[in-house]
KOLLOKOL-759368 format. One record per residue (C-alpha): x, y, z; residue number from 1; residue in three letters. Coordinates in steps of 0.2 Angstrom, whole numbers, m for minus. Layout:
BEGIN
+-------+-------+-------+-----+------+
!     u !     v !     w !  nr ! rest !
+-------+-------+-------+-----+------+
!     X !     Y !     Z ! NUM !  Ala !
...
+-------+-------+-------+-----+------+
//
This chain:
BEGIN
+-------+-------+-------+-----+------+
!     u !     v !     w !  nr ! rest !
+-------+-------+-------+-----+------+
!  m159 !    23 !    27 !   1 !  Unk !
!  m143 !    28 !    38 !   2 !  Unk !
!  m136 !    46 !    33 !   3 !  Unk !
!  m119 !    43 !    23 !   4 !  Unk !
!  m106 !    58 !    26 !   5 !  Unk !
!   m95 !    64 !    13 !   6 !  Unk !
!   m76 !    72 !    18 !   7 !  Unk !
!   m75 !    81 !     0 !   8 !  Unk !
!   m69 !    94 !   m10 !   9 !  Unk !
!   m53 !    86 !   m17 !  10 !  Unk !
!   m54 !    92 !   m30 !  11 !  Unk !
!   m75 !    97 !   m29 !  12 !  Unk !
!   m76 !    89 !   m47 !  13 !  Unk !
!   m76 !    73 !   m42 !  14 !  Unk !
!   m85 !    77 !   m26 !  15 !  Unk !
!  m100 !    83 !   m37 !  16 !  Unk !
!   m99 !    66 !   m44 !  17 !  Unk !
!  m101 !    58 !   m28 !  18 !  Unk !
!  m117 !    67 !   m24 !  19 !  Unk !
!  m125 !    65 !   m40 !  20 !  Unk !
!  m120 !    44 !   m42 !  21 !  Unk !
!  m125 !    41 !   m25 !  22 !  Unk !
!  m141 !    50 !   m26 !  23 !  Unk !
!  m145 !    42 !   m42 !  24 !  Unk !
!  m140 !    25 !   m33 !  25 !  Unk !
!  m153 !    28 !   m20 !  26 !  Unk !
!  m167 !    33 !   m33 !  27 !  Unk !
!  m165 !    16 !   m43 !  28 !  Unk !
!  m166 !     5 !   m26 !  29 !  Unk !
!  m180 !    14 !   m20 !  30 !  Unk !
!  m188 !    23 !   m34 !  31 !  Unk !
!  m200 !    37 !   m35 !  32 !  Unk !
!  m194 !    54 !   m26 !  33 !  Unk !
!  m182 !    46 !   m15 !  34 !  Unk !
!  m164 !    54 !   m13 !  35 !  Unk !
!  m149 !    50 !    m1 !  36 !  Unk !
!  m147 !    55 !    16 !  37 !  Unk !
!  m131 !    64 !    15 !  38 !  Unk !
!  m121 !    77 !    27 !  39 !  Unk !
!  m104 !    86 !    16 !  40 !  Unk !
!   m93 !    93 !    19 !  41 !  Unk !
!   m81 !   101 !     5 !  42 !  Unk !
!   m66 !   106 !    10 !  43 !  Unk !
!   m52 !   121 !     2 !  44 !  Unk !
!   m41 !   111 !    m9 !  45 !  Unk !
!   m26 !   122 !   m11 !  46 !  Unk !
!   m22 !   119 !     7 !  47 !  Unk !
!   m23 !   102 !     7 !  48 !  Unk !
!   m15 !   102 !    m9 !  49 !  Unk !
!    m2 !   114 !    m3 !  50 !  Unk !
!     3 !    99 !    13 !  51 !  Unk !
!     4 !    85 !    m1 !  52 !  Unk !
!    19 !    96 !    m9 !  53 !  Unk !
!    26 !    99 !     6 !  54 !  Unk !
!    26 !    83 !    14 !  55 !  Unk !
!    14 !    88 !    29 !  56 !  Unk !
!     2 !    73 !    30 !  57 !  Unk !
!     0 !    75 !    49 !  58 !  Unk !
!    m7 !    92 !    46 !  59 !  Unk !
!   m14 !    87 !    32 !  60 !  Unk !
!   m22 !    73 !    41 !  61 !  Unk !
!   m28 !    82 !    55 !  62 !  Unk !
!   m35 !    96 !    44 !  63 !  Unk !
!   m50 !    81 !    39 !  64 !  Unk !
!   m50 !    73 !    56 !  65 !  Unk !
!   m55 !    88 !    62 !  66 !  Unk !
!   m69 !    91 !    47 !  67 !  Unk !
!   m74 !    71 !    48 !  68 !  Unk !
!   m78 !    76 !    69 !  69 !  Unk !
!   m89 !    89 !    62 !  70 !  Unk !
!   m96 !    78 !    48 !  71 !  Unk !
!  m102 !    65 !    62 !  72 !  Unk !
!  m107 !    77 !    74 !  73 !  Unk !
!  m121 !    83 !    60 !  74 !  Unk !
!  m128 !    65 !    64 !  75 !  Unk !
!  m118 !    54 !    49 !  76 !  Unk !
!  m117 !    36 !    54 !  77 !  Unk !
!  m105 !    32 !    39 !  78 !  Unk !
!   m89 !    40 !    33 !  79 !  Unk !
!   m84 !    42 !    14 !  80 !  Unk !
!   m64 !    51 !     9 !  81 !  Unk !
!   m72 !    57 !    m7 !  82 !  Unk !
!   m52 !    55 !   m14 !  83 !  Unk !
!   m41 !    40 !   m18 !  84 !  Unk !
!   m25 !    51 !   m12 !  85 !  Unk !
!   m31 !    55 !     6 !  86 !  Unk !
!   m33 !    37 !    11 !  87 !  Unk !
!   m15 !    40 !    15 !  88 !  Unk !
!   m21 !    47 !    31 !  89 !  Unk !
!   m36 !    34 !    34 !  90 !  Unk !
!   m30 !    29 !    48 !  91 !  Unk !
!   m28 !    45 !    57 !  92 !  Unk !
!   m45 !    49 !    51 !  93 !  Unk !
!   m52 !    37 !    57 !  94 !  Unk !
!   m45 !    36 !    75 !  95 !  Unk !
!   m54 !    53 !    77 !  96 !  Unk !
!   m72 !    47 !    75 !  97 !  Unk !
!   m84 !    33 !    81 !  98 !  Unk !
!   m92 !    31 !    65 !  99 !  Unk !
!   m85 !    18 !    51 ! 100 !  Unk !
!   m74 !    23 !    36 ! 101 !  Unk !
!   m80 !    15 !    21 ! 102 !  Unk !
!   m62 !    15 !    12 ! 103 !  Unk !
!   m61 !    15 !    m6 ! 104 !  Unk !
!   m48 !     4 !    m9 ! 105 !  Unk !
!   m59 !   m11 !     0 ! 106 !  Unk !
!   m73 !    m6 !   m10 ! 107 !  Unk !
!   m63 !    m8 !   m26 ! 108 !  Unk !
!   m55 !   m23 !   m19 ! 109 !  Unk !
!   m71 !   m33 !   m17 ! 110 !  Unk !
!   m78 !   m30 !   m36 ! 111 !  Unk !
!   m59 !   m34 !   m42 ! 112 !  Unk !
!   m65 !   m49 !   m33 ! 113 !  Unk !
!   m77 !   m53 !   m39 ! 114 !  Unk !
!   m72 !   m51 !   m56 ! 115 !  Unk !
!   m60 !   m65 !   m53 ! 116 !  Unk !
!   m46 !   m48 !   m59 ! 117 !  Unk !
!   m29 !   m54 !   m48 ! 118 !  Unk !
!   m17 !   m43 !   m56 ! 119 !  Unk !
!   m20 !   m25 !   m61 ! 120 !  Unk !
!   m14 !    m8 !   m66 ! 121 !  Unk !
!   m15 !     7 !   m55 ! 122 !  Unk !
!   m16 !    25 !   m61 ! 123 !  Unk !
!   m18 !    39 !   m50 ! 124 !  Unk !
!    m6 !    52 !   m43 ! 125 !  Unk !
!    12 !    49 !   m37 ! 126 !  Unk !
!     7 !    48 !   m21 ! 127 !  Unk !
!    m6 !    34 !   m25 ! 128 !  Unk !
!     3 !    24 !   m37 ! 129 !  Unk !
!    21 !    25 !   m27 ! 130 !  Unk !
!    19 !    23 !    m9 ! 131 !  Unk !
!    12 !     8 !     0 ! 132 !  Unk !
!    m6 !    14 !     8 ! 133 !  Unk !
!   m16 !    11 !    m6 ! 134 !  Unk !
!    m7 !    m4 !   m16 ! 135 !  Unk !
!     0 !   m12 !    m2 ! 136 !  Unk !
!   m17 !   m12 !     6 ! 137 !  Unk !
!   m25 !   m21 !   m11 ! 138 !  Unk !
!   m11 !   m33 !   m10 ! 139 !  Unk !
!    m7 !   m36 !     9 ! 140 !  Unk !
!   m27 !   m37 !    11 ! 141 !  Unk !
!   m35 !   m44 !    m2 ! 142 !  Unk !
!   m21 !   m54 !   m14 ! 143 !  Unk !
!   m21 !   m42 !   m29 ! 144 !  Unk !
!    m6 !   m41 !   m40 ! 145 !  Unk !
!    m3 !   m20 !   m42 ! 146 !  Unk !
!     8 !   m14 !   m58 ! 147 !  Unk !
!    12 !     4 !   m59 ! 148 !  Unk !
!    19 !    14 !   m73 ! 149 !  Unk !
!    37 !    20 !   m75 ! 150 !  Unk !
!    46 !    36 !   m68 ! 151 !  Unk !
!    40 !    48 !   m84 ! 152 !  Unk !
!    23 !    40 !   m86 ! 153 !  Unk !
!    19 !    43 !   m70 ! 154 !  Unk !
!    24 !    60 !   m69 ! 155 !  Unk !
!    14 !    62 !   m85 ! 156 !  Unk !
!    m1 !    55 !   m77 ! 157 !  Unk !
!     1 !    66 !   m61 ! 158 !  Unk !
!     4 !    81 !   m69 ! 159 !  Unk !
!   m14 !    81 !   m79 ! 160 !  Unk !
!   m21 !    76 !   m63 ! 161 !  Unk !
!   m17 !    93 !   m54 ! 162 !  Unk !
!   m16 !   104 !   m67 ! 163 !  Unk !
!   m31 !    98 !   m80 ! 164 !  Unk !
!   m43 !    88 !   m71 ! 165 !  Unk !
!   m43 !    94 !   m55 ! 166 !  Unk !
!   m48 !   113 !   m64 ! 167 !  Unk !
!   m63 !   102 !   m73 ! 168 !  Unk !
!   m50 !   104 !   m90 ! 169 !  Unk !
!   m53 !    89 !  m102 ! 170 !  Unk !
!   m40 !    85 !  m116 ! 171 !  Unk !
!   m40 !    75 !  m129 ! 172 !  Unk !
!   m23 !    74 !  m130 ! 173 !  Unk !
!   m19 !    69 !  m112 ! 174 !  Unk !
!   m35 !    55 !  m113 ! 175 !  Unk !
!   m22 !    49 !  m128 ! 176 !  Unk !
!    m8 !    49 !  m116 ! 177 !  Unk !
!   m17 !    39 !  m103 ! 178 !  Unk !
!   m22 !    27 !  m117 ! 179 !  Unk !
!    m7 !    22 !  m120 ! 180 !  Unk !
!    m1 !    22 !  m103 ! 181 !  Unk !
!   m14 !    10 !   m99 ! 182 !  Unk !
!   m10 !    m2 !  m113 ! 183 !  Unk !
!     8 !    m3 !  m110 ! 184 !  Unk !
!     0 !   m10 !   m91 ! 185 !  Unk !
!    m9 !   m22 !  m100 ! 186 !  Unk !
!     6 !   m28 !  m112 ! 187 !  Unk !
!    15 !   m30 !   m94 ! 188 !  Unk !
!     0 !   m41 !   m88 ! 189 !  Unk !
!   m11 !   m30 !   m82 ! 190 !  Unk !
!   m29 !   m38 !   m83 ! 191 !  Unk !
!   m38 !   m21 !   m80 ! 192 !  Unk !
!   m37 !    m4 !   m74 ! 193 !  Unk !
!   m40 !     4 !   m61 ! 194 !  Unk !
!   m44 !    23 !   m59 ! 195 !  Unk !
!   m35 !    26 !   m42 ! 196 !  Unk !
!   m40 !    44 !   m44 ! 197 !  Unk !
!   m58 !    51 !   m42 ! 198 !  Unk !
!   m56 !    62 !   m56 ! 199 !  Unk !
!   m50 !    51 !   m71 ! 200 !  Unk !
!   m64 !    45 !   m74 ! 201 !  Unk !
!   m68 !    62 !   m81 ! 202 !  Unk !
!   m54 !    60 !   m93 ! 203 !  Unk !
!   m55 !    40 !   m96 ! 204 !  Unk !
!   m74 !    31 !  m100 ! 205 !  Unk !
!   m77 !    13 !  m107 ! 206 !  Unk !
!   m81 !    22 !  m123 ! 207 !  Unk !
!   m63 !    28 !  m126 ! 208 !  Unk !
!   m54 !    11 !  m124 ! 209 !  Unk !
!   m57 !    m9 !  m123 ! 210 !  Unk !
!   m48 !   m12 !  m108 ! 211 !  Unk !
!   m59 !   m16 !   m93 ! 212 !  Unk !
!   m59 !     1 !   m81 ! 213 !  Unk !
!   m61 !     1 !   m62 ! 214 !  Unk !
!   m68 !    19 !   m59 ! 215 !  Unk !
!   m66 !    20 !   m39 ! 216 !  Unk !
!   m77 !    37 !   m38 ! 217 !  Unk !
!   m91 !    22 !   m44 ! 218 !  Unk !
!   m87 !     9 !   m34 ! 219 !  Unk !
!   m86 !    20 !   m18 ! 220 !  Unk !
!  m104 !    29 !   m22 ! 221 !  Unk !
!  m111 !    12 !   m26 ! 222 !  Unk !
!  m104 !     5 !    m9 ! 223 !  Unk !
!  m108 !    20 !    m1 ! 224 !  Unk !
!  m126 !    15 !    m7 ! 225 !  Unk !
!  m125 !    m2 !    m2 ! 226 !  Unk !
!  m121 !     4 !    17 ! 227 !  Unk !
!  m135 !    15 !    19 ! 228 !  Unk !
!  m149 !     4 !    12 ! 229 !  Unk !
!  m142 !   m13 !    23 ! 230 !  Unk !
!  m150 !   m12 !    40 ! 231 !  Unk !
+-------+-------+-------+-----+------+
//
């Protein structure tokens, strides 16, 4: 079993999710007492949080270069970014170390794959849904159609990702809000949904709606998963 690393801690809610589905992952491959191999690192959110407003994604991004160094030095062979919005600075990441990047958006790329799913919605923050890193890659890479919601939707989205879910705050009027965010996607043609930010699905389950749900914080552990156990 190779030792997966995990950049984390934005926000650590969804980092707690990462430990516990891969774990769980490892446990039904190989059964008995069996648990991942797994070197984290959780790092202060406010910081990073305070370069996203700011616009500083090169200290943003060498913040975690320097932590994902660290994480490979422990002895990781693999690399997670336990966060949809920090694959903005993938590439600067991953420049710094020697081990791979498993990037979330290939993971959830392949299963939108091969779930035949060529055209999609995308929720997550502003930074996810309006700048190229993330939709472009789905599309430029892999073929994927991405539709985002309008100017107030998304603002509506963003705003309960910073300052509901991120502080483990669950609303049921905001889950009503994403709800109808996401079937206005689908009106549009979405044929599914993806949840571009690791803490939605705390917000958004299968059980709330009928429209098929890509949680990425899933996809990413069971890739992550995956990795480890493939020699």
């Amino acid at each position: 079993m190779k030792k997966i690393g995990l950049l984390g801690g934005m926000s650590w809610e969804s980092t707690a999710n990462y430990y516990r589905l891969i774990n769980e992952g490892v446990k039904q491959a190989l059964g008995g007492l069996h648990s991942a191999k797994i070197n984290l690192v959780s790092v202060d959110f406010a910081e990073i949080e305070h370069c996203q407003m700011e616009g500083r994604w090169q200290d943003a991004g060498e913040l975690l270069a320097n932590e994902a160094k660290s994480i490979e030095t422990s002895g990781a062979e693999g690399l997670l970014i336990c966060t949809n919005t920090m694959h903005k600075v993938a590439e600067q990441i991953e420049d710094s170390i020697n081990i791979p990047l498993l990037h979330i958006a290939d993971a959830t790329a392949e299963v939108l794959i091969k779930d035949q799913r060529k055209t999609v919605g995308l929720l997550g923050t502003q930074f996810t849904m309006d700048e190229h890193f993330y939709k472009g890659r789905l599309t430029e890479k892999f073929g994927i159609d991405v539709m985002t919601p309008d100017p107030v939707q998304s603002a509506d989205i963003h705003r309960i990702i910073y300052n509901e879910l991120c502080l483990g705050e669950i609303n049921d009027t905001s889950r009503s809000r994403y709800i109808e965010i996401m079937k206005m996607l689908t009106e549009r043609g979405a044929e599914a949904i993806i949840l571009g930010c690791t803490e939605i699905a705390m917000l958004v389950k299968p059980i709330h709606t009928d429209i098929p749900l890509y949680d990425t914080t899933e996809i990413h552990a069971a890739k992550a998963v995956e990795w480890a156990l493939t020699e």
